[in-house]
C-alpha positions in Angstrom: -53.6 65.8 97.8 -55.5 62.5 96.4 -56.3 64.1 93.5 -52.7 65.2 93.1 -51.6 61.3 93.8 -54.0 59.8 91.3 -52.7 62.8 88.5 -49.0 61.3 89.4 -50.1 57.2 89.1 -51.8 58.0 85.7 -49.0 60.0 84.5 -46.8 57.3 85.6 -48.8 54.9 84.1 -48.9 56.3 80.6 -45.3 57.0 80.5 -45.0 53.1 81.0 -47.8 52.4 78.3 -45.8 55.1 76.3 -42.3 53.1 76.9 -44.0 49.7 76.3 -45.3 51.0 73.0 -42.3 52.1 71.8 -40.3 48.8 73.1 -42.9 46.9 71.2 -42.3 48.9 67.7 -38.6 49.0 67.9 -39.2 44.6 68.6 -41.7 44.9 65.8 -38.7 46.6 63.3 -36.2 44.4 64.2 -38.5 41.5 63.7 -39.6 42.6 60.4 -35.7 43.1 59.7 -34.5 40.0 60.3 -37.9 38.7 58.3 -36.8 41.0 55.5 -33.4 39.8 56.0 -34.0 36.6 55.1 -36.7 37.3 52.4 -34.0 39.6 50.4 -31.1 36.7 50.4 -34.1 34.3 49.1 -34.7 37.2 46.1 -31.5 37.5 45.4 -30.6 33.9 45.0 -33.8 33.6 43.3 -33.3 36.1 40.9 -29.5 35.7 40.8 -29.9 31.9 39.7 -33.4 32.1 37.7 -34.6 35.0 36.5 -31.0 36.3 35.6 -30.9 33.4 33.2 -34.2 33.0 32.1 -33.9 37.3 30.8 -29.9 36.1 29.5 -31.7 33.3 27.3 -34.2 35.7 25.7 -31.3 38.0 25.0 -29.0 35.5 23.6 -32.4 33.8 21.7 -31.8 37.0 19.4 -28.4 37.3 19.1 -25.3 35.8 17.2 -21.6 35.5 18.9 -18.8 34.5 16.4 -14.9 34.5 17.5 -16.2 37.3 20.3 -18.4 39.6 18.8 -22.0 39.6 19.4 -24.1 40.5 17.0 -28.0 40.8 16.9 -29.6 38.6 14.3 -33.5 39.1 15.0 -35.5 36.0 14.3 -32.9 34.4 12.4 -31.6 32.2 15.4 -36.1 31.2 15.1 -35.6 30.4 11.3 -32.6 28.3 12.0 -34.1 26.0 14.4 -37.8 25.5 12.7 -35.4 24.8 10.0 -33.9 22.0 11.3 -35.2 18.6 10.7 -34.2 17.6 14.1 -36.0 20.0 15.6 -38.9 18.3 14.9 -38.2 15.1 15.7 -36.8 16.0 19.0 -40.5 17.5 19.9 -42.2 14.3 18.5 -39.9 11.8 20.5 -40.0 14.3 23.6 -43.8 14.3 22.9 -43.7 10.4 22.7 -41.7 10.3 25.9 -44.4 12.6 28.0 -47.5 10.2 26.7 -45.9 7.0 27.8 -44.5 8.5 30.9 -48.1 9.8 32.0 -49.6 6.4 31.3 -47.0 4.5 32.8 -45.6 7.6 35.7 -48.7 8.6 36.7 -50.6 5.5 36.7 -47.9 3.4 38.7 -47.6 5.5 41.3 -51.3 5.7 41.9 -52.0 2.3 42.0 -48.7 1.2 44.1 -50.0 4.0 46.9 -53.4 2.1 46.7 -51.9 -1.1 47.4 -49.9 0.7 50.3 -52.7 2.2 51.9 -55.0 -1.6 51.8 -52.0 -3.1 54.1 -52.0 -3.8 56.7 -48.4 -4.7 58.0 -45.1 -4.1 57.1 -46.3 -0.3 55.8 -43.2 1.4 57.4 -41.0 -0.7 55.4 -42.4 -1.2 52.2 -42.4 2.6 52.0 -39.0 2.9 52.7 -38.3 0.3 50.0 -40.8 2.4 47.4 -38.6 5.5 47.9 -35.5 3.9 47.7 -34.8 4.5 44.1 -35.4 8.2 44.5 -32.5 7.9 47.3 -30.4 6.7 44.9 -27.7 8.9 42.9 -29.8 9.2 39.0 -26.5 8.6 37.4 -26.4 5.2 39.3 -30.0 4.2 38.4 -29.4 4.9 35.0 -26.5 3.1 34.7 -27.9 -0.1 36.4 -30.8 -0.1 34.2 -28.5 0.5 31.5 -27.3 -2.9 32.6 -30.1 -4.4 32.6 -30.8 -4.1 29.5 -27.7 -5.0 28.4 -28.8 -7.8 25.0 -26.3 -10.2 25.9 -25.9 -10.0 29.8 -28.4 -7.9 31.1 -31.1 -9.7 33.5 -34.2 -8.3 31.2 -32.8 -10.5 28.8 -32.2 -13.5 31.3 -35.7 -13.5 32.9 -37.3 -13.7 29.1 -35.2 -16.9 28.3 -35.5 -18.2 31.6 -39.3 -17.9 30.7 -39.1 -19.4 27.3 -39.9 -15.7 25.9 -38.6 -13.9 22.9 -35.5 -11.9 24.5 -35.1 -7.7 23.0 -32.9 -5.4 21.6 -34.0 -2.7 24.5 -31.5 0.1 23.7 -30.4 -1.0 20.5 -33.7 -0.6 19.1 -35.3 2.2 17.6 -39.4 0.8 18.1 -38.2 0.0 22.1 -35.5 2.6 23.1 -37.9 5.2 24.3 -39.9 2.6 25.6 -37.2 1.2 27.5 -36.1 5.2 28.9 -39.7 5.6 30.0 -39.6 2.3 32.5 -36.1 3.2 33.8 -37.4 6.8 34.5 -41.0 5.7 36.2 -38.8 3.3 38.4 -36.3 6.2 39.6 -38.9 8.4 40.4 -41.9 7.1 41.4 -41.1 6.8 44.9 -42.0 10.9 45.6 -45.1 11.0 44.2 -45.8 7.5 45.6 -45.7 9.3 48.8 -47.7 11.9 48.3 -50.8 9.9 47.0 -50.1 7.7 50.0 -50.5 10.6 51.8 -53.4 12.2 50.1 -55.7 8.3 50.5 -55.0 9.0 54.3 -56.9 11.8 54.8 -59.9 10.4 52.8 -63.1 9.9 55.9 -63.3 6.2 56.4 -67.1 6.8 56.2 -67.2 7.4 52.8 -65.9 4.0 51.9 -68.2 2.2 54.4 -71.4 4.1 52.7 -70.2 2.8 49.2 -69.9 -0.7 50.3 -73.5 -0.4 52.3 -74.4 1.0 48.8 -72.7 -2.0 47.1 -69.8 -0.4 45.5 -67.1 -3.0 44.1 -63.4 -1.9 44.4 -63.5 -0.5 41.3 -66.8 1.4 41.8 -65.0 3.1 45.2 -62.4 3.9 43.6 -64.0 5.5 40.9 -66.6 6.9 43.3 -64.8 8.2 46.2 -60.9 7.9 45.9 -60.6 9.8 42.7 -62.7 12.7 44.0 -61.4 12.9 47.1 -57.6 13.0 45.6 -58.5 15.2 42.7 -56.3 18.3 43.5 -53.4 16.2 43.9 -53.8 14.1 40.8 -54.3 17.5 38.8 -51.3 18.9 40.3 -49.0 16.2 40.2 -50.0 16.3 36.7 -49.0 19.0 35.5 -45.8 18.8 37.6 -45.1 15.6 35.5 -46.0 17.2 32.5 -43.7 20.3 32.8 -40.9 17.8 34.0 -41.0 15.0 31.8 -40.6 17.1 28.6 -37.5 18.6 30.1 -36.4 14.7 30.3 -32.2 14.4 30.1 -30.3 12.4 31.9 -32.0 9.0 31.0 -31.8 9.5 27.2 -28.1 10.8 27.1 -26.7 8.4 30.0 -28.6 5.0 28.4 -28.7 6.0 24.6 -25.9 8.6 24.0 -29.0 11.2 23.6 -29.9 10.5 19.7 -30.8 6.5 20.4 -30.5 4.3 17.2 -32.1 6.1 14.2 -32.8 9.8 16.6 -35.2 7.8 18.6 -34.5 9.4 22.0 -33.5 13.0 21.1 -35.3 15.3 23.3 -36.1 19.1 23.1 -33.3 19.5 26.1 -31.0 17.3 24.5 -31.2 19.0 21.1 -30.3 22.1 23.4 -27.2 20.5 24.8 -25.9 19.7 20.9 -26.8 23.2 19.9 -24.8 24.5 22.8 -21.8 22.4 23.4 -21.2 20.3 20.0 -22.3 23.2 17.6 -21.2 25.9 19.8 -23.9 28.1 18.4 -25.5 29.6 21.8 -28.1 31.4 19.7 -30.0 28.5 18.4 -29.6 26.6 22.2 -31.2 30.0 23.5 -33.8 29.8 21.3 -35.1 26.8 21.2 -35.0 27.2 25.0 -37.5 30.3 24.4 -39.2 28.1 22.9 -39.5 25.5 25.2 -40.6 28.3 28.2 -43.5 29.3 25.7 -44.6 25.8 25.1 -45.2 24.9 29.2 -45.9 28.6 29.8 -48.8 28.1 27.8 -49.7 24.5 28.9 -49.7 25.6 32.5 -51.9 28.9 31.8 -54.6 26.6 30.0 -54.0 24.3 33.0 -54.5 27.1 35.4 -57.6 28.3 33.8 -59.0 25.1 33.2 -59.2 24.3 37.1 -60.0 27.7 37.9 -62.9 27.3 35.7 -63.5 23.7 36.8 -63.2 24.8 40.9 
């Protein structure tokens, strides 16, 4: 009889092991459904608004639509566009644009979130008041700035005379129009990656700087020394963020210069898209200077990538 008893409690007890295995895998599938729920509606709106028009531009890069009717033109769209003497202009002022934006984008940032990170009061607020521009609406930024640098009125103009300084043309000028798109553009958007250096200086052992000052390390020497180091993964990434985005640059030109500037000055790669597009209606050439565009940063970014991978 006790063995019997003991043969019934271990049957009994593998039919619950047997049940709780098979509760657990039908939790497991539904989990994993819902998971795979979520992952296919992130695909699909992925695909749907990316890679759906990223494969459309490469189609229409070859092709040729007049009063309806598509037609496939090869490389003709390609000839078109090298053709163009815009074309290269646009890539020397968006060119242009990208060097003063890394010296002046990159650098300000850097330096603002080292200042931040030295105080020691007010830090909750003065962040707040870093970010602020990137709060505000770009159209709105813009168009202040565009006040500001209004030649008659604006207050660029007013603080120079009130300091006895030659006043500028700003916009109006062809040798300080990009200039003047560069310093709007750092202002509206240096806020984010403010932030994230602020964030990255945090993290950096306290230690380290106390060894460089028993060492007698300057300011410049720790930064040099220890800050850069410490931060270089997000300096590297952050550039090549900036890279890929400021030669996509928009907004500023069109909404302070028009897009073309006095004399072409500010016509960018992505603006010379736009007037293919919408003035020229000639969706061809837009497409493929797009393609274009994607090979130039696809190829940027895959040195990048192999670079660090090499450097790490």
């Amino acid at each position: 009889m006790a063995a019997i008893t003991v043969s019934s409690e271990e049957t009994r007890k593998l039919g619950r092991t047997a049940d709780q295995g098979r509760g657990g895998r039908r939790r497991r599938v539904r989990q994993n459904l819902s998971a795979h729920g979520f992952l296919l509606g992130a695909l699909l709106c992925f695909g749907f608004f990316t890679w759906y028009p990223m494969v459309r531009e490469v189609i229409m890069s070859f092709q040729k639509t007049k009063r309806g009717t598509t037609t496939w033109v090869g490389l003709e769209n390609l000839d078109r566009i090298f053709d163009d003497p815009a074309f290269w202009q646009a890539w020397r002022n968006t060119l242009l644009y990208t060097g003063l934006a890394l010296v002046l984008g990159f650098a300000v940032p850097f330096v603002v979130a080292l200042l931040l990170n030295e105080l020691r009061h007010a830090k909750s607020y003065l962040r707040v008041l870093v970010y602020l521009p990137v709060m505000m609406p770009p159209v709105a930024s813009v168009l202040l700035f565009k006040y500001f640098y209004d030649p008659d009125f604006g207050l660029f103009n007013h603080i120079l005379s009130a300091l006895h300084l030659p006043t500028s043309a700003w916009l109006n000028s062809s040798s300080t129009a990009m200039l003047s798109v560069v310093i709007a553009s750092t202002w509206m958007n240096m806020g984010g990656a403010t932030l994230i250096y602020l964030a990255a200086l945090q993290t950096i052992p306290g230690e380290l700087y106390e060894a460089a000052e028993l060492d007698g390390a300057g300011l410049l020497r720790r930064i040099w020394h220890v800050t850069i180091p410490q931060t270089r993964l997000i300096l590297s990434l952050l550039l090549l963020l900036q890279i890929v985005a400021t030669m996509q640059v928009f907004v500023e030109p069109f909404l302070l210069t028009g897009g073309n500037g006095p004399q072409g000055s500010t016509t960018t790669v992505v603006y010379l898209v736009y007037q293919y597009a919408f003035n020229f209606n000639n969706y061809g050439s837009a497409s493929a200077l797009g393609l274009v565009m994607l090979l130039v940063l696809a190829g940027f970014s895959a040195v990048y990538v192999r670079l660090s991978r090499a450097d790490d």
